[in-house]
C-alpha positions as CSV (number, residue, x, y, z in Angstrom):
1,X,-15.2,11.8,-17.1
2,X,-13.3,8.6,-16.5
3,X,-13.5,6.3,-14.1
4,X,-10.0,6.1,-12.0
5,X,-8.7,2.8,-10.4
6,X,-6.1,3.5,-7.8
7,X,-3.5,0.1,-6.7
8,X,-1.2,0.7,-3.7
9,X,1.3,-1.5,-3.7
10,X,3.4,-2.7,-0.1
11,X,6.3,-1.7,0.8
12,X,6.5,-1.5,4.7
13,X,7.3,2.2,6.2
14,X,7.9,3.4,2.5
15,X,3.9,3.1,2.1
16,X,3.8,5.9,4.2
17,X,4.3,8.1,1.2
18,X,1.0,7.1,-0.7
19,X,-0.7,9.5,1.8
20,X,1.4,12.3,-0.2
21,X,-0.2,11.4,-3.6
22,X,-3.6,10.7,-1.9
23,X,-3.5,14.3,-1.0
24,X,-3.6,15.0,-4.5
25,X,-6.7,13.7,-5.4
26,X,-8.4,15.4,-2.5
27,X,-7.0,18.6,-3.1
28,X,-8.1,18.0,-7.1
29,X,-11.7,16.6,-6.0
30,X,-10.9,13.6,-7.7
31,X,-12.2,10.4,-5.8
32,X,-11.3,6.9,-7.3
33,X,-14.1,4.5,-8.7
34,X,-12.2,2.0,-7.1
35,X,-9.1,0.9,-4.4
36,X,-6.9,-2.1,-4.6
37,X,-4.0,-2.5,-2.3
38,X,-1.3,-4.8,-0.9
39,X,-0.1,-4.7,2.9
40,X,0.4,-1.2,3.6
41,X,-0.9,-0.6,0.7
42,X,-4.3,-1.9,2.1
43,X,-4.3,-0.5,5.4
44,X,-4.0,2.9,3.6
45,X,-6.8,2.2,1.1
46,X,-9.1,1.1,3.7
47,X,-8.9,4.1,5.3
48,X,-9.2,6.0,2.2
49,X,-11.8,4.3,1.0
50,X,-13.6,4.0,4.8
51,X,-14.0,8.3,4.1
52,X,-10.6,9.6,5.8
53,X,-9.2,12.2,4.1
54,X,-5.0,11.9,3.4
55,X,-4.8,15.1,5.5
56,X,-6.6,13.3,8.3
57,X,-4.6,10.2,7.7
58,X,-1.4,12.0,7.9
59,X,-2.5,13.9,11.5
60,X,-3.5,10.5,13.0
61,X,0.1,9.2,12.2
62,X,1.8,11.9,13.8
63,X,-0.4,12.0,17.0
64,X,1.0,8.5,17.2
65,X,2.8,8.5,21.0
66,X,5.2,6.4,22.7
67,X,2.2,4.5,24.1
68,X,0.3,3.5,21.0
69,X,3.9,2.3,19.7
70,X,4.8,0.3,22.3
71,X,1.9,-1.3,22.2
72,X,2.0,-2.3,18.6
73,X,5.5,-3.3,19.1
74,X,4.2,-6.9,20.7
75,X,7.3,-8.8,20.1
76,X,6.3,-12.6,19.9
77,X,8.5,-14.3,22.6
78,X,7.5,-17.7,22.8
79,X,6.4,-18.5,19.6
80,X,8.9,-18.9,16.1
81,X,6.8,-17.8,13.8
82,X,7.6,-14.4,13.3
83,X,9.1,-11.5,15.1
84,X,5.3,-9.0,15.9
85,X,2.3,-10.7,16.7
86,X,0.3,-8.7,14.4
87,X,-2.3,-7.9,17.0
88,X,-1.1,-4.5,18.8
89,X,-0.9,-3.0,14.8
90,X,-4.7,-4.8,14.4
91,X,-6.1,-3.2,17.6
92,X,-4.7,0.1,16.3
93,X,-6.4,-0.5,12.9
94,X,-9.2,-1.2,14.6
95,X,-9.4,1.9,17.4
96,X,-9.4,4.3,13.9
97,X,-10.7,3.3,11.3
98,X,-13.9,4.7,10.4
99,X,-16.0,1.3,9.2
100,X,-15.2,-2.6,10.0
101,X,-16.9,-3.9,6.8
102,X,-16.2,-3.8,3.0
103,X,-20.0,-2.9,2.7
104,X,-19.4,-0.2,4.8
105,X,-16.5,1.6,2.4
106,X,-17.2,4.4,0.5
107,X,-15.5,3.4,-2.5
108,X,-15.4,-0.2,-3.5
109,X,-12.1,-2.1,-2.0
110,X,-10.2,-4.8,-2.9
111,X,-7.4,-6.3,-0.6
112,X,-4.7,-8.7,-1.8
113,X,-3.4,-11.7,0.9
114,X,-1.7,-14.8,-0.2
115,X,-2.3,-18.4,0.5
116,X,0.5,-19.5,2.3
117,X,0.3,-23.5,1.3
118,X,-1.7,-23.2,-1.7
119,X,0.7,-20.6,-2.8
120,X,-2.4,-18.6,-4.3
121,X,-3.8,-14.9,-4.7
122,X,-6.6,-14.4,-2.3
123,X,-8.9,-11.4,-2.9
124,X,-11.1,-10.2,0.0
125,X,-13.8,-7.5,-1.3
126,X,-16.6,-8.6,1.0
127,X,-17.3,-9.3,5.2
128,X,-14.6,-8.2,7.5
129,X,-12.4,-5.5,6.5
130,X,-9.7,-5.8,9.6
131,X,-9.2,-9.3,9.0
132,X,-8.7,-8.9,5.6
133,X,-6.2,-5.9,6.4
134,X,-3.9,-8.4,8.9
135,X,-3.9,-11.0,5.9
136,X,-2.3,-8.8,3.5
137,X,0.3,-7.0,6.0
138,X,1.3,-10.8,7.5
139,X,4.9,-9.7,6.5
140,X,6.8,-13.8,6.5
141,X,9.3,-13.5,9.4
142,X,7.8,-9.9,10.5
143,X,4.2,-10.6,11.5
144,X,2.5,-13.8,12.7
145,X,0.4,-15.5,9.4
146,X,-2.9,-15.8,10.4
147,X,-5.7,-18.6,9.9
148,X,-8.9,-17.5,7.9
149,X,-10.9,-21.1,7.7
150,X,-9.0,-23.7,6.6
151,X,-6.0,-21.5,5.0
152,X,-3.1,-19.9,6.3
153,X,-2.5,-16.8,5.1
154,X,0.1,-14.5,4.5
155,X,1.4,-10.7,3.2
156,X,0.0,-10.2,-0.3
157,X,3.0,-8.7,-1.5
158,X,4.1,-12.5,-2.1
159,X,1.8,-13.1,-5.5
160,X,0.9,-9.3,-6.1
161,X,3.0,-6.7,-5.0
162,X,1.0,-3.5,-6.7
163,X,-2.7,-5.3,-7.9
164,X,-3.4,-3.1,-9.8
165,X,-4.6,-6.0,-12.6
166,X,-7.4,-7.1,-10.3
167,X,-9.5,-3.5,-10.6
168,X,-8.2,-2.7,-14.4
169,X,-11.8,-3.8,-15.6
170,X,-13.8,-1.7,-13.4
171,X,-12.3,1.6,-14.4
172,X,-10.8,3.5,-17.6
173,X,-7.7,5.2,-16.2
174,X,-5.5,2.9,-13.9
175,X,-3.0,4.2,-11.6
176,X,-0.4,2.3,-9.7
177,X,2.0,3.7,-7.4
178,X,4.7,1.0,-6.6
179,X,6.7,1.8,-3.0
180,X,9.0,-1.0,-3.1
181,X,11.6,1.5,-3.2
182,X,15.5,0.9,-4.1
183,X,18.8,-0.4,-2.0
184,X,21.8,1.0,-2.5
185,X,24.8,-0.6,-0.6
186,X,27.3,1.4,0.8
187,X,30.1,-0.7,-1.1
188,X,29.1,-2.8,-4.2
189,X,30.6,-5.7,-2.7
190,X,29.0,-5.3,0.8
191,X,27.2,-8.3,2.5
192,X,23.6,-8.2,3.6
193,X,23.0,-9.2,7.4
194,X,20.5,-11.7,7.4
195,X,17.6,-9.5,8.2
196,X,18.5,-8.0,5.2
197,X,18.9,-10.6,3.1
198,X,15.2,-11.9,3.5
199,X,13.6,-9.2,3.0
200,X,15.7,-7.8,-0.2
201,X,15.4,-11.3,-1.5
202,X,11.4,-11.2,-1.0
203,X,11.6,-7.6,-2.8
204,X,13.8,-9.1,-5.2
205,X,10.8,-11.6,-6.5
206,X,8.2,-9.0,-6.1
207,X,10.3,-6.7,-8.8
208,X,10.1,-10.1,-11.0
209,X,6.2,-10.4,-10.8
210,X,6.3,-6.4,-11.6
211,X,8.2,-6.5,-14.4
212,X,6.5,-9.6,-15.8
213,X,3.0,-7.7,-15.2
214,X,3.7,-4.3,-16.7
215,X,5.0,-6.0,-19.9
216,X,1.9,-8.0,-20.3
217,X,-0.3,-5.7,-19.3
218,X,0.4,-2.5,-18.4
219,X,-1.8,0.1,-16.2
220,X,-2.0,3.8,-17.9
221,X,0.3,5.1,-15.2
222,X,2.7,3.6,-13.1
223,X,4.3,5.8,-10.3
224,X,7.9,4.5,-8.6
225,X,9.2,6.9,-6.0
226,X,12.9,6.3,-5.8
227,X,12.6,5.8,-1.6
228,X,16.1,5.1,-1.9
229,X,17.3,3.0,1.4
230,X,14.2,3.0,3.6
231,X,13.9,-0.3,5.5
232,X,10.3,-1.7,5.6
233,X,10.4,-1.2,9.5
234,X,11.7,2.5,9.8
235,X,8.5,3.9,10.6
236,X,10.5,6.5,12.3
237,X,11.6,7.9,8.8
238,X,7.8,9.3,8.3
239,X,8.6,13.2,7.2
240,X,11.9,12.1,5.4
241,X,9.4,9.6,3.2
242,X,6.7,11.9,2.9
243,X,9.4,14.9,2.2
244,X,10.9,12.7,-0.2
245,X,8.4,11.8,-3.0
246,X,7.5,15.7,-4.1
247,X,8.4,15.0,-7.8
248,X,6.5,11.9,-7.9
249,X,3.6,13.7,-6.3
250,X,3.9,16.4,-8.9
251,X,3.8,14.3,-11.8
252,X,0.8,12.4,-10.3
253,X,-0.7,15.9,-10.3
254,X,0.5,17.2,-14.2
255,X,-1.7,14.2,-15.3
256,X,-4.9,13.5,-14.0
257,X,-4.7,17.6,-14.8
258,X,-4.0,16.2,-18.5
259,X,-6.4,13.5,-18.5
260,X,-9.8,14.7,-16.7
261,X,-9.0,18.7,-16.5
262,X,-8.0,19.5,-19.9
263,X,-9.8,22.1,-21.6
264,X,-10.8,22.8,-25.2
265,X,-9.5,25.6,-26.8
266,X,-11.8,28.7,-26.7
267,X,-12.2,31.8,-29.6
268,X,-12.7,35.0,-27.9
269,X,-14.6,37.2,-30.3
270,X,-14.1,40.6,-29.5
């Protein structure tokens, strides 16, 4: 049988949804050789690759109270550097997930940051697996960068928005499933506020370094929900995301069927 790679890319609240096509594999019995993933992308492959199930995933989400929420919300008042701290979301991390080492994973993990003044790819697959996480989600503007030795480092989605081309040589079939998702304005001449005008121009760039990657070097299946207008902070909008990728989900399904489930053709001889 082939050996699957799985990338999953950032995308804020939209990464929700790669708990819907994780649910696939399980209910297949399909387990990837592999996990990359970007921001959201990497908090849910840590988990997924730590041992929780999608099913699991998705019940921890919505036991999430009024509590837990306000105490991820830790707005950063006296600093500039972004809106969150970064640390209430950490601690949660933290609380749940099953293992706090890459070692510890049971399937090998790779996690996309970016060096903030070197302007670099940095790819943690070894030592601490939270720190690593808060690297990659250090959303510019959103959540506080943090310091990891002598660099400053930032959300991964700035160099390598789905990394999928970091794990393409350890497995045979490569799947990436981009959430970046897709704006639609309400008028074609409407004007962004300016919250909205940062982060649509950081998605902008990370479509350009998508593009430029799938026409080089393709992986053997790229997955793009539409997502169609859900802001990178609407956590709120979990069912309506989840609800909303079913085709996607299906098509994930129709081929790993067709690639590690297809069947000869038998004679009957009666």
């Amino acid at each position: 049988m082939k050996t699957i790679g799985l990338a999953l890319g950032g995308g804020g609240a939209r990464g929700f949804c790669h708990i819907a096509f994780l649910k696939v594999f399980d209910e297949l019995g399909l387990k990837p050789a592999i996990i990359s993933g970007t921001s959201i992308g990497a908090i849910i492959g840590s988990f997924y690759a730590a041992g929780m199930s999608a099913a699991d995933m998705e019940d921890l989400l919505e036991s999430v109270g009024l509590v837990e929420l306000t105490k991820m919300m830790d707005f950063n008042i006296f600093r500039d550097s972004a809106i969150l701290k970064g640390q209430g979301i950490e601690e949660f991390i933290e609380e749940h997930l099953p293992v706090s080492t890459f070692e510890a994973c049971r399937i090998p993990l790779k996690i996309v940051a970016a060096d903030f003044w070197n302007r670099s790819e940095v790819i943690f697959e070894s030592g601490d697996l939270i720190e690593a996480i808060r690297a990659s989600m250090s959303l510019p503007g959103v959540f506080e960068p943090i310091r990891h030795g002598k660099r400053v480092l930032i959300d991964g989605g700035a160099v390598n928005p789905v990394p999928y081309d970091i794990i393409s040589d350890s497995c045979e079939f490569c799947i990436a499933i981009d959430v970046s998702g897709k704006r639609i304005p309400r008028k074609q001449d409407a004007v962004p506020n300016m919250f909205e005008s940062v982060m649509s121009t950081f998605e902008i760039m990370q479509a350009s370094i998508l593009a430029s990657k799938n026409e080089i070097n393709p992986p053997e299946l790229y997955i793009k929900p539409d997502l169609e207008n859900v802001g990178i902070l609407e956590f709120f909008k979990f069912k309506q995301i989840m609800n909303s990728v079913g085709p996607d989900v299906n098509r994930l399904r129709k081929e790993l069927l067709k690639v590690f489930y297809r069947r000869k053709k038998r004679f009957v001889w009666f």
